[in-house]
TORKOL-4160 file (C-alpha; in steps of 0.2 Angstrom, whole numbers, padded with zeros to 4 digits, m for minus):
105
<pt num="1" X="m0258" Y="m0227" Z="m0209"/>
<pt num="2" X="m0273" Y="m0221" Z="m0217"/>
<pt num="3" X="m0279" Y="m0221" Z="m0235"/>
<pt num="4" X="m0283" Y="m0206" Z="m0247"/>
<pt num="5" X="m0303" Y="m0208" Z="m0245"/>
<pt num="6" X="m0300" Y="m0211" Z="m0225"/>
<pt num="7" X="m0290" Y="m0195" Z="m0225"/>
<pt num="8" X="m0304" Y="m0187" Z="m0236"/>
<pt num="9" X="m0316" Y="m0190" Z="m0226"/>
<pt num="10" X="m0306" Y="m0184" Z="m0209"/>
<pt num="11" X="m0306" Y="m0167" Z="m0218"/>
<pt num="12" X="m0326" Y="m0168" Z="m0224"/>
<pt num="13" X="m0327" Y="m0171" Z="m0203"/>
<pt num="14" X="m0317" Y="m0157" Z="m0199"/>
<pt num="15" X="m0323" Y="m0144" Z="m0212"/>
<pt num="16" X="m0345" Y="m0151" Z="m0210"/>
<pt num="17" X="m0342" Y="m0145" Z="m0190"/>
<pt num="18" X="m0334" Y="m0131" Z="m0193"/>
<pt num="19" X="m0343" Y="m0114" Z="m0195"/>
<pt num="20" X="m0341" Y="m0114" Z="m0213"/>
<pt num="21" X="m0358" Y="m0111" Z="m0213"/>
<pt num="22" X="m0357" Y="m0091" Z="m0208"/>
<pt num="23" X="m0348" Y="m0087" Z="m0223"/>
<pt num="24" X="m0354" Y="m0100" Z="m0236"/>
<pt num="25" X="m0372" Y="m0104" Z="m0239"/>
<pt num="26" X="m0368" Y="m0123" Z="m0248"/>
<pt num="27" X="m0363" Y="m0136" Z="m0243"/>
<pt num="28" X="m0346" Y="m0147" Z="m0241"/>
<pt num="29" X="m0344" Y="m0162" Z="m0253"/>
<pt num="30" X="m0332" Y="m0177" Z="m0257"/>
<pt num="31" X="m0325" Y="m0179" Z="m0273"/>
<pt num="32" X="m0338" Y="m0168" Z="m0286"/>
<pt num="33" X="m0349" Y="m0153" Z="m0281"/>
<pt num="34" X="m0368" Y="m0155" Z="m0290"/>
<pt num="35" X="m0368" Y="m0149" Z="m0306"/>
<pt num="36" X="m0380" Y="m0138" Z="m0303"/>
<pt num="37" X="m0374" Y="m0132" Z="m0289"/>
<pt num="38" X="m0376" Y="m0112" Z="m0290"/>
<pt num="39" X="m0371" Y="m0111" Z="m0270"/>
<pt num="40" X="m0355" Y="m0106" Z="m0259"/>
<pt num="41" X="m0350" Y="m0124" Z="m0259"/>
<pt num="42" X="m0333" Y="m0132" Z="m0253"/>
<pt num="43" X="m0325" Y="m0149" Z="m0262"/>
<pt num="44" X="m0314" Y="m0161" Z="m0255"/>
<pt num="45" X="m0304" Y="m0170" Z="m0267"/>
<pt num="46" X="m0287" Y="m0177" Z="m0268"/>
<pt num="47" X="m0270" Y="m0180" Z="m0278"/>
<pt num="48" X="m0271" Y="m0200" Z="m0284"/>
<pt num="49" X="m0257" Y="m0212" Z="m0279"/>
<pt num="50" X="m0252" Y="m0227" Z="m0284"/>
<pt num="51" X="m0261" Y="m0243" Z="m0277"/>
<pt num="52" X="m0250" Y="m0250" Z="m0264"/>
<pt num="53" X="m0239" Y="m0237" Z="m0260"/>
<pt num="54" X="m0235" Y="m0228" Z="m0243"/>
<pt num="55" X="m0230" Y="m0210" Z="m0246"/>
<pt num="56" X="m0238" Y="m0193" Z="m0242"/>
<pt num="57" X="m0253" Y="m0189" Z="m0249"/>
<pt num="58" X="m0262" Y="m0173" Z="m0253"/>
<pt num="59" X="m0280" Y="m0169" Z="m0247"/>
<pt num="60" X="m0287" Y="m0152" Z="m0259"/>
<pt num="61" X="m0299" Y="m0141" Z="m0253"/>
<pt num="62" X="m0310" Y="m0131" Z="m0266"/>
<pt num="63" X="m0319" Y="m0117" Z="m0261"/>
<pt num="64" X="m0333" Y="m0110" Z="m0273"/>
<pt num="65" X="m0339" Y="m0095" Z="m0272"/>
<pt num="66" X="m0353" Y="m0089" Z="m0284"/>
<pt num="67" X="m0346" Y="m0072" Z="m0295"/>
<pt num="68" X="m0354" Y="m0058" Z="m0293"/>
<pt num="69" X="m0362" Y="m0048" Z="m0307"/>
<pt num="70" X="m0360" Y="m0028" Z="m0313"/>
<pt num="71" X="m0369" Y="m0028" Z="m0327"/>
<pt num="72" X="m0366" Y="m0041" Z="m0341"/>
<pt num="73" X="m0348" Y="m0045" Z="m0332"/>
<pt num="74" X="m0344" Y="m0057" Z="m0320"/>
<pt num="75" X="m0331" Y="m0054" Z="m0307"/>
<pt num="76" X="m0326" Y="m0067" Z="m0293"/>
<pt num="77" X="m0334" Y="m0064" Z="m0275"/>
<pt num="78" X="m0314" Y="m0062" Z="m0267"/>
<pt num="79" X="m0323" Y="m0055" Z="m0250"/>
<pt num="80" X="m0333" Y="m0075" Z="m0249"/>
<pt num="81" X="m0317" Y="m0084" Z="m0256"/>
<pt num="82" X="m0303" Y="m0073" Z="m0243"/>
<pt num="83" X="m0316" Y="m0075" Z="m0226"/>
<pt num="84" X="m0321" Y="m0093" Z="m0230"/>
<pt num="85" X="m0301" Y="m0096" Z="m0231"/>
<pt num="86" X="m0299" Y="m0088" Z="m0215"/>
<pt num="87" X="m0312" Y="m0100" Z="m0207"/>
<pt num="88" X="m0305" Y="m0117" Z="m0216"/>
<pt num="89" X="m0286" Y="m0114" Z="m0217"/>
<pt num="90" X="m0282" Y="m0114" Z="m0198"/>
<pt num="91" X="m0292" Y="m0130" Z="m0196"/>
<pt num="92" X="m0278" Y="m0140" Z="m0203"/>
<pt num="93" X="m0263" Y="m0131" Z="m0196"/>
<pt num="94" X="m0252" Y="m0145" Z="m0187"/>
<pt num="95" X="m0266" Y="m0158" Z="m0182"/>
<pt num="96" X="m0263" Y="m0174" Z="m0179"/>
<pt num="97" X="m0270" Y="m0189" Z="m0177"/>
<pt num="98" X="m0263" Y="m0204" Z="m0164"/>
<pt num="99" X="m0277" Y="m0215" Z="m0171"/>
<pt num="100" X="m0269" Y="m0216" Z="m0187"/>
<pt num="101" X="m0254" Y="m0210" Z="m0185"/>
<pt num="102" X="m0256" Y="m0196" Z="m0197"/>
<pt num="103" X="m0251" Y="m0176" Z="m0197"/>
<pt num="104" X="m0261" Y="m0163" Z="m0207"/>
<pt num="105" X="m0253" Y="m0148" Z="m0210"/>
């Protein structure tokens, strides 16, 4: 068994030595990104359950990608947001965990 912040932080773990890095030029955070954050950043967050109760839980991982700008519009960088969910997807596809007995997929 593990808890939403242990889990969180599994997936900070995994995500901080991944090579993140060549696509996004920020950095991985728990919980809030700076406001002032104007970087290719990703967020770890998570859907909140009740205290006490043993149940599935869900870890969510935000990537942020700074838009790109043509003029006075602002699009979203697809390109950073598609290669950085190449990198980040495949890290949680099946892995367990004998330590604390707990799958990520």
């Amino acid at each position: 068994m593990i808890t939403t912040i242990g889990l969180q932080s599994l997936v900070y773990k995994i995500i901080k030595a991944s090579n993140f890095k060549s696509v996004l030029n920020g950095d991985v955070y728990m919980g809030s990104r700076p406001l002032n954050s104007l970087k290719n950043d990703v967020v770890i967050g998570s859907l909140n359950l009740p205290d006490g109760t043993v149940m599935p839980g869900t870890i969510i991982v935000n990537i942020f990608a700074k838009d790109i700008q043509n003029g006075t519009s602002f699009f979203p960088d697809l390109k950073t947001l598609e290669n950085a969910a190449k990198i980040i997807t495949p890290l949680f596809d099946d892995v367990y965990f004998p330590e604390h007995s707990t799958n990520i997929d």
